[in-house]
C-alpha positions as CSV (number, residue, x, y, z in Angstrom):
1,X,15.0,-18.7,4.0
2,X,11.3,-18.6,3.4
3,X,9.8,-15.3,2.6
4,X,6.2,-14.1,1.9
5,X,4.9,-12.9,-1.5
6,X,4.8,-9.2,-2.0
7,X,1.3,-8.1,-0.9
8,X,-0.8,-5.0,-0.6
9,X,0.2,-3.3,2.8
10,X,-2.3,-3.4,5.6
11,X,-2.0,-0.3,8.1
12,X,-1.6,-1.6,11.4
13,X,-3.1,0.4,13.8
14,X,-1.2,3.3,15.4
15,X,0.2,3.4,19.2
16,X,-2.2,2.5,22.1
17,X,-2.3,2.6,25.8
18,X,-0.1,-0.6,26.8
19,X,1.5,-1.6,30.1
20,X,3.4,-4.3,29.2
21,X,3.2,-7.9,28.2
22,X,1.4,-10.0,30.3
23,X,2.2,-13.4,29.2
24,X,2.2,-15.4,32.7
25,X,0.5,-18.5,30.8
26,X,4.0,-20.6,30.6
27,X,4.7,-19.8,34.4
28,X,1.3,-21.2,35.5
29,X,1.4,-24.2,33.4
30,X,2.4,-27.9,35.5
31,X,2.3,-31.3,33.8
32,X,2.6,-32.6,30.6
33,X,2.2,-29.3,29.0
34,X,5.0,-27.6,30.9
35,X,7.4,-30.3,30.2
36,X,6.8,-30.2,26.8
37,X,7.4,-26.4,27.2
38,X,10.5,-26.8,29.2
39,X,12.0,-29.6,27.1
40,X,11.5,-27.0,24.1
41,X,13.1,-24.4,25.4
42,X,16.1,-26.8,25.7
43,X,16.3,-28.1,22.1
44,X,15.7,-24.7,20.4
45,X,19.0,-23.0,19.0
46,X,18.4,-19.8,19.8
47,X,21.5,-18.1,18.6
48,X,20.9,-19.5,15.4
49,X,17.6,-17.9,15.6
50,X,18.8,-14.8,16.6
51,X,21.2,-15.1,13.4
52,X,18.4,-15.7,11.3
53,X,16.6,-12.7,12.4
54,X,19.4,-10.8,11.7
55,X,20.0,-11.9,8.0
56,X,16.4,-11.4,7.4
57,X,17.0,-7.6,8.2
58,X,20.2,-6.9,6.3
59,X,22.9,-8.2,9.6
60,X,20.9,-5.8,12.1
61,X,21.9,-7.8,15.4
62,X,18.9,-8.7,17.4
63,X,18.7,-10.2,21.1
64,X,16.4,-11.8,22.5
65,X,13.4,-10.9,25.7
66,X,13.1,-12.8,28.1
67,X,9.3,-12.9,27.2
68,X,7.8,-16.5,26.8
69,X,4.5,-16.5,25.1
70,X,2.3,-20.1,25.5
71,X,-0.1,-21.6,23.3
72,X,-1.3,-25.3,22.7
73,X,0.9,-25.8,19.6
74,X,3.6,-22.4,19.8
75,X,5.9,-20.9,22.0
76,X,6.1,-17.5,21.3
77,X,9.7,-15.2,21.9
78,X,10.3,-11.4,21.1
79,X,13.4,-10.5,19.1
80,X,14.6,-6.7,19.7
81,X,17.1,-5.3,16.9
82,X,19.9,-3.2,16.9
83,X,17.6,-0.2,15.5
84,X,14.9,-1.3,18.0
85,X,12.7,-3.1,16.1
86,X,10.8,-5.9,17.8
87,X,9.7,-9.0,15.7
88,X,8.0,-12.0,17.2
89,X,9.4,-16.0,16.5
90,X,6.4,-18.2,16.9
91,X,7.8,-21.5,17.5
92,X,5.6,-24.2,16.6
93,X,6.2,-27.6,19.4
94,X,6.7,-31.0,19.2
95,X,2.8,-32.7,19.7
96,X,1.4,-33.7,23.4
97,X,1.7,-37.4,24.0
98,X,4.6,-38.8,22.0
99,X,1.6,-37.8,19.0
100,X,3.8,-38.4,15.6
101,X,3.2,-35.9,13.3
102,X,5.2,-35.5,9.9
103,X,6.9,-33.4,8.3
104,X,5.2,-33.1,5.6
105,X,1.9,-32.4,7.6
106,X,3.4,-29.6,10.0
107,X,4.6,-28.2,6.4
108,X,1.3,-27.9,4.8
109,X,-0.1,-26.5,8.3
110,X,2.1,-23.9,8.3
111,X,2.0,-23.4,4.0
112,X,-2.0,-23.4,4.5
113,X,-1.8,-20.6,7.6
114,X,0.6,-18.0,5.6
115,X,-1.6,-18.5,2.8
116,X,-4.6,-17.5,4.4
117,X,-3.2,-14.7,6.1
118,X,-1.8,-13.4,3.0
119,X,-5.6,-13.5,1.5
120,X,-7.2,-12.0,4.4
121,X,-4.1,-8.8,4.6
122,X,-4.6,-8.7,1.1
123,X,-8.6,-8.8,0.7
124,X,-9.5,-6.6,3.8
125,X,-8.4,-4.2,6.6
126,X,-8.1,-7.0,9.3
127,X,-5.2,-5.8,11.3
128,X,-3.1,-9.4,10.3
129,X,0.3,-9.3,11.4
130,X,2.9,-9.3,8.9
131,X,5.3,-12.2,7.9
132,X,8.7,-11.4,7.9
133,X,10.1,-15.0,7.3
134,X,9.2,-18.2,8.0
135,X,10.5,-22.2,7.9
136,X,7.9,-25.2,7.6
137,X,10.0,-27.9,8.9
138,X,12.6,-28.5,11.7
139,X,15.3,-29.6,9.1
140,X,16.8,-26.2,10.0
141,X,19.7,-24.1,12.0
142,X,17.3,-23.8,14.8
143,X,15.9,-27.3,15.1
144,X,11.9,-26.1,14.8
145,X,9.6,-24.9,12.8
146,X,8.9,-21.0,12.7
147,X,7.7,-18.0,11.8
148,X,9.2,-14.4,12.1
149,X,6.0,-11.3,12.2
150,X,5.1,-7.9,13.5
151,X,5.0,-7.6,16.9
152,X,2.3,-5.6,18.3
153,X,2.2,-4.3,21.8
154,X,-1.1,-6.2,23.4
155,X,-2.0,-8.9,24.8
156,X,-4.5,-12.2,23.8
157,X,-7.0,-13.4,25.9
158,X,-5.4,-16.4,27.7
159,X,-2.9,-13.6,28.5
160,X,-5.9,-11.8,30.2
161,X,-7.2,-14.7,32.0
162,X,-9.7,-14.6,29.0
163,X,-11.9,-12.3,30.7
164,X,-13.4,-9.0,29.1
165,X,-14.0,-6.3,31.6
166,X,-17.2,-5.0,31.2
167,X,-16.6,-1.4,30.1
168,X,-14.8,-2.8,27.4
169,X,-17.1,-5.6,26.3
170,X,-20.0,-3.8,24.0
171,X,-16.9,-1.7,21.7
172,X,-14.9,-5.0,21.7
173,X,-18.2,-7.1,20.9
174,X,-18.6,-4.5,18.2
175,X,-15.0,-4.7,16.5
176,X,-15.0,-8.6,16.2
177,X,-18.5,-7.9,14.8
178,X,-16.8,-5.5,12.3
179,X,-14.1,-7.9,11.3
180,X,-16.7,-10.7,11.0
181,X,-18.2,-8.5,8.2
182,X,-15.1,-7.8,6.6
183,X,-14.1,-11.2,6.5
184,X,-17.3,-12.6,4.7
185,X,-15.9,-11.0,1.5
186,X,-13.0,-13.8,1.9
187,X,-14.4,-16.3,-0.3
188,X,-13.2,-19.0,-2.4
189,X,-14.9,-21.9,-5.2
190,X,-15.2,-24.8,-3.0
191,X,-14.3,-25.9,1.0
192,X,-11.2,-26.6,2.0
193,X,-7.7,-25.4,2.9
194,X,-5.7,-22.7,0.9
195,X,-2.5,-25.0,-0.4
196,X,-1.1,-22.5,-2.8
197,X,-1.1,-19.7,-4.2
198,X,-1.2,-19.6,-8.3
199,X,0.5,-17.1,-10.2
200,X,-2.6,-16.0,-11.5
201,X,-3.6,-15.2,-8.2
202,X,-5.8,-18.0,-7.7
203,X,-5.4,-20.7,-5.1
204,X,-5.1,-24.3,-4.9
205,X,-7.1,-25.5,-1.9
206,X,-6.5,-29.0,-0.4
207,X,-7.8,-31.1,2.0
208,X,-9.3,-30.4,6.1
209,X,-6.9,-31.9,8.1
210,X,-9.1,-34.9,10.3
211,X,-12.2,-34.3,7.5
212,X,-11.2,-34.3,4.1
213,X,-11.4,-32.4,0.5
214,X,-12.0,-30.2,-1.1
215,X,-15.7,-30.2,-1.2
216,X,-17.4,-28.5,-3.9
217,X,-20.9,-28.3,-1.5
218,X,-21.7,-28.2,1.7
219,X,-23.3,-31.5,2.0
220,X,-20.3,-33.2,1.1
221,X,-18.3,-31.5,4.2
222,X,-21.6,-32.2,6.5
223,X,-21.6,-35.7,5.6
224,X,-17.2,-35.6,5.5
225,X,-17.2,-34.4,9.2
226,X,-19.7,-36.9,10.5
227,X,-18.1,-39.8,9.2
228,X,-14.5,-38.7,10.6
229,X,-15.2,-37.0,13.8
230,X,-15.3,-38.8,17.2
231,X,-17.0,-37.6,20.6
232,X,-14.2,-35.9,22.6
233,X,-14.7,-37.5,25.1
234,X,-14.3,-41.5,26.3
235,X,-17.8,-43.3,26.4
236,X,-16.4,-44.4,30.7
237,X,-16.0,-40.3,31.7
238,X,-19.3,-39.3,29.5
239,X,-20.8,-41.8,31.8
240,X,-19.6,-40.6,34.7
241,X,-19.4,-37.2,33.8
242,X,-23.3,-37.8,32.8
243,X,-24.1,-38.5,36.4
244,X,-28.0,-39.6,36.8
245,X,-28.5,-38.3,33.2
246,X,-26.0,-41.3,31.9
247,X,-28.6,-43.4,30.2
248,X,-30.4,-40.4,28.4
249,X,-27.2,-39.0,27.6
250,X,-25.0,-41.4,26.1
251,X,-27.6,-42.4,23.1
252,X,-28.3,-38.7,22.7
253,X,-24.1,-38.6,22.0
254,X,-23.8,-41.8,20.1
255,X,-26.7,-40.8,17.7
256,X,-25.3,-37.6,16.6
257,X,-23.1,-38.2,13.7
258,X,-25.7,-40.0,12.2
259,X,-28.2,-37.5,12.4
260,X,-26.1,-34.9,10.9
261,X,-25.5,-37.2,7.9
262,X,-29.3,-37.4,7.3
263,X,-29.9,-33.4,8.0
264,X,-26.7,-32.7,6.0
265,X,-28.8,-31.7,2.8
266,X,-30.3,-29.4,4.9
267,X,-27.7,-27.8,7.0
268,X,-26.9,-25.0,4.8
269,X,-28.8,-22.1,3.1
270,X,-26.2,-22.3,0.7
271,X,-24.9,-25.3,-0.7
272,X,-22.4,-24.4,-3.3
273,X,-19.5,-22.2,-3.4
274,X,-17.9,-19.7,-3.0
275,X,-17.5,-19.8,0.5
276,X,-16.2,-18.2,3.2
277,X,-12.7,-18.1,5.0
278,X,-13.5,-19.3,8.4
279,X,-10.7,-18.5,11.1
280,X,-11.2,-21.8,12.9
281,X,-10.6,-20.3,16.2
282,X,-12.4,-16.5,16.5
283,X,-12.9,-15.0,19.5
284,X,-10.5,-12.6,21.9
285,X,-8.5,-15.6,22.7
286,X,-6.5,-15.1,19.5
287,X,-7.1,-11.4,19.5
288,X,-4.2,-8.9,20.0
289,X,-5.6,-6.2,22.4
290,X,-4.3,-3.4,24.1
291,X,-5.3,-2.1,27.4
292,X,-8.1,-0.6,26.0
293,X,-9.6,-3.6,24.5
294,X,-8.8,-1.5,21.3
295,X,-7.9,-4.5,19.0
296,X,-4.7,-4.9,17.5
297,X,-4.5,-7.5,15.2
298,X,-6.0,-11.3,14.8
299,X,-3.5,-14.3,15.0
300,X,-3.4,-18.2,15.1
301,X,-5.0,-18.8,11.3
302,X,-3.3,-22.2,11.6
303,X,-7.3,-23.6,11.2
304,X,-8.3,-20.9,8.6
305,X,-10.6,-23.0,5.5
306,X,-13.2,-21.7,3.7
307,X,-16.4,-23.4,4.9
308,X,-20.0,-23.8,5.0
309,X,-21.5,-20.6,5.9
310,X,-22.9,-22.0,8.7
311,X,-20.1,-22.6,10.5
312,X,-18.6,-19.1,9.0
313,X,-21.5,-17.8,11.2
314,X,-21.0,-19.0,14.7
315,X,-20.6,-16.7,17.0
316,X,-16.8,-16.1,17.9
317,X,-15.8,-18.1,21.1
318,X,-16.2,-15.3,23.5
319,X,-20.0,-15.0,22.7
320,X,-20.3,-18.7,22.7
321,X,-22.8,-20.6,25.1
322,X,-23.9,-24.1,25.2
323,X,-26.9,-24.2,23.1
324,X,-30.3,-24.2,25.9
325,X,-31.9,-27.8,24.8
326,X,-28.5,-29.6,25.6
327,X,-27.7,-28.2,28.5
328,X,-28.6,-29.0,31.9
329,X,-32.8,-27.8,32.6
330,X,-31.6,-26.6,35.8
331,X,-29.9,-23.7,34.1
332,X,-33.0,-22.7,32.5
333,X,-36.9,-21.3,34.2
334,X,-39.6,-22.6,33.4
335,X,-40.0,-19.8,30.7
336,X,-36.7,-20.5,29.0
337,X,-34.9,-17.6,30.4
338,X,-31.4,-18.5,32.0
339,X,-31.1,-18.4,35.7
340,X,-27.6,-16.9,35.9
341,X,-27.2,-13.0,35.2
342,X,-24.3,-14.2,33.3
343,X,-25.6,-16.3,30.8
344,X,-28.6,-14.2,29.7
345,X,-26.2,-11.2,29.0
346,X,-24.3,-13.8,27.0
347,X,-27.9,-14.0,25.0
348,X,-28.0,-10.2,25.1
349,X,-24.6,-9.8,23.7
350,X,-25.3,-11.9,20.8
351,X,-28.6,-10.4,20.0
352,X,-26.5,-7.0,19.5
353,X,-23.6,-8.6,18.1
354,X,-26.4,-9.8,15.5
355,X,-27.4,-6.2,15.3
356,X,-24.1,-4.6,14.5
357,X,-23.8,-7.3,11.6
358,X,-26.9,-6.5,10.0
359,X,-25.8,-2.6,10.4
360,X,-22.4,-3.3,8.4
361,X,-22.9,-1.3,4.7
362,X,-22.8,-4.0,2.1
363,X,-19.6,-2.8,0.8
364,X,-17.8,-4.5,3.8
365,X,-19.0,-8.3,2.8
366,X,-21.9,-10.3,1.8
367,X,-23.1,-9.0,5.4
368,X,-26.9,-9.9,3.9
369,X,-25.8,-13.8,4.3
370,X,-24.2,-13.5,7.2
371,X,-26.8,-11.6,9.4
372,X,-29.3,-14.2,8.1
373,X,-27.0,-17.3,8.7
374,X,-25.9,-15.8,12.6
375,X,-29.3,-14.5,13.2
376,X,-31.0,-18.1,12.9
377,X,-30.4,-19.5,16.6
378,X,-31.9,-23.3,15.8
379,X,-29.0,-23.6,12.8
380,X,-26.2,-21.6,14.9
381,X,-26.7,-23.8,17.8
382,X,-26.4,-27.1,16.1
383,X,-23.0,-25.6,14.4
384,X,-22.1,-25.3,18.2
385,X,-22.7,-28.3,19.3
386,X,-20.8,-29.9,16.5
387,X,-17.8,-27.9,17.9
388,X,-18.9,-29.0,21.6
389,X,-18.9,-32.7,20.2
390,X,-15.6,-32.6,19.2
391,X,-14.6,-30.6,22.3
392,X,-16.4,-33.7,24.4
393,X,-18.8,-31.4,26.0
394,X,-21.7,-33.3,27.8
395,X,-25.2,-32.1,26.9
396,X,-28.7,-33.7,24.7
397,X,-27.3,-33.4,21.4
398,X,-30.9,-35.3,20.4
399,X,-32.5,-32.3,21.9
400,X,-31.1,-30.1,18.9
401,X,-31.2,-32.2,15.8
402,X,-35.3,-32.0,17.1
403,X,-35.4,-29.0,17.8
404,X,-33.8,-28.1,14.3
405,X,-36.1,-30.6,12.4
406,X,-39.3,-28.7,13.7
């Protein structure tokens, strides 16, 4: 039985309104990803898990909710113990697609995300669920890799049909800006994933799974991802998906991994370590909320890395848009403001999310770097559309790598 290192004890947040789970992703799924889900639930020995649980907490007998929690990778179940204590099994699943992956990678995954949220509890106040226990492989009594934690009473935002209402969106805005902050001060020598953790308290980082390392400057990644990341996206459906745009499109996409490579010098304000731990998937969809927005705690590190500070910087997902020169003119006046109400308080939002960085006191993170790294649109939307690439989003990624170079 894997257990985590002792660590300084972050203060969850006390009791807050909450209704109930709302966790309705798993009965809305159809096709390949509810099969997978179903087959799963089939192969898993829960009673052995429920054993597990129990030994973990000195024999208390736990049973287990009828809850079932969905995300791409994990199913997620809620154990309830005799002295009604609730823990949470996050199960990773087998990969989409008969995709083989080993062992020994799932291991690391899993080694790399515990480590990470062990540096973030112990570095910061980010409400970071707890780790109770935890397996990296399926070579066990309950045939899958997991992970026993806190669980909190809220809800994440593909629970919430990852929509914010908007009485809660400026105060939940402002606490991911807050935790952004707090999370600059995360920092380690060079980019790359945390391996292991030294008995010195230092940490052996390893490679980016799909890009490579550890880099020692941000150059090296810059050039790293260009030269092992593909466009999402077949070139057949970004023709088609291009529609009369097809033939100014597709060269626009084709080009951009080489222009990276020859900006990549230039990407960063700051080329050498230490950098920052970047999540590798902020925003409220792996936010724990309650019904007040009030958040919870921030889950789903399996991407943490330190990185670049530029991609650090990017806005979480929520504030996301697709950066104005790549996408479609139509969504855009002739003065550059966005025709859909939407989208320009999407602009608005980050322009205070911005402001609440660059009101942080120092003593919360190198907030100085950040503001100036987030506050720089041209630099923040080409680290977008290097997520959109990989994400196959259609757009003129040309557009940017001009627009940066002027």
């Amino acid at each position: 039985m894997a257990n985590p290192s002792s660590e300084a004890s972050n203060s969850l947040p006390t009791p807050n309104p909450y209704s109930g789970y709302k966790w309705t992703y798993f009965t809305s799924l159809d096709g390949p990803l509810r099969s997978r889900a179903e087959r799963f639930l089939t192969t898993v020995d829960w009673p052995a898990l429920l054993a597990y649980a129990a030994e973990s907490r000195n024999e208390i007998a736990a049973v287990l909710l009828s809850d079932i929690g969905l995300g791409y990778n994990h199913m997620v179940r809620i154990l309830e113990f005799g002295d009604g204590k609730r823990l949470v099994a996050r199960l990773r699943m087998p990969p989409l697609h008969d995709k083989i992956v080993s062992d020994d990678i799932v291991a690391t995954i899993i080694n790399c995300e515990m480590n990470a949220m062990f540096l973030v509890r112990q570095k910061t106040d980010v409400p970071v669920p707890q780790i109770h226990a935890f397996e990296t492989t399926s070579h066990n009594a309950v045939k899958a890799p997991f992970t026993l934690m806190d669980c909190l009473d809220g809800n994440v935002g593909m629970d919430l049909g990852m929509q914010v209402p908007v009485k809660h969106q400026k105060p939940l805005f402002k606490s991911l800006a807050k935790i952004h902050v707090q999370l600059s001060a995360v920092q380690l020598p060079k980019i790359g994933t945390i391996v292991s953790i030294n008995e010195d308290g230092t940490y052996q980082q390893g490679p980016i799974p799909g890009i490579g390392g550890p880099f020692d400057t941000a150059t090296e990644f810059f050039k790293a991802w260009a030269a092992n990341t593909e466009f999402g996206m077949p070139e057949e459906k970004l023709r088609a998906a291009s529609g009369p745009y097809a033939e100014e499109i597709l060269p626009s996409v084709s080009l951009f991994t080489k222009s990276i490579t020859k900006i990549a010098e230039r990407l960063s304000v700051r080329d050498k370590g230490p950098f920052p731990l970047c999540h590798g998937d902020f925003g409220h969809n792996n936010i724990i909320v309650d019904d007040e927005y009030r958040i919870l705690g921030v889950i789903d590190w399996e991407g943490a890395f330190a990185g670049p500070w530029e991609l650090f910087g990017d806005f979480p997902l929520t504030l996301q848009v697709i950066p104005p020169a790549m996408d479609l003119p139509s969504n855009y006046g002739e003065d550059g403001i966005p025709e859909d109400d939407s989208l320009k308080q999407k602009f608005t939002d980050q322009k205070e999310y911005v402001r609440v960085i660059r009101d942080e006191p120092e003593s919360l993170g190198a907030h100085v770097l950040l503001s100036e790294i987030i506050g720089n649109f041209k630099r923040q939307q080409l680290i977008t559309a290097m997520r959109l690439y990989q994400d196959g989003k259609v757009g003129w990624y040309s557009k940017l790598i001009d627009q940066f170079s002027t």
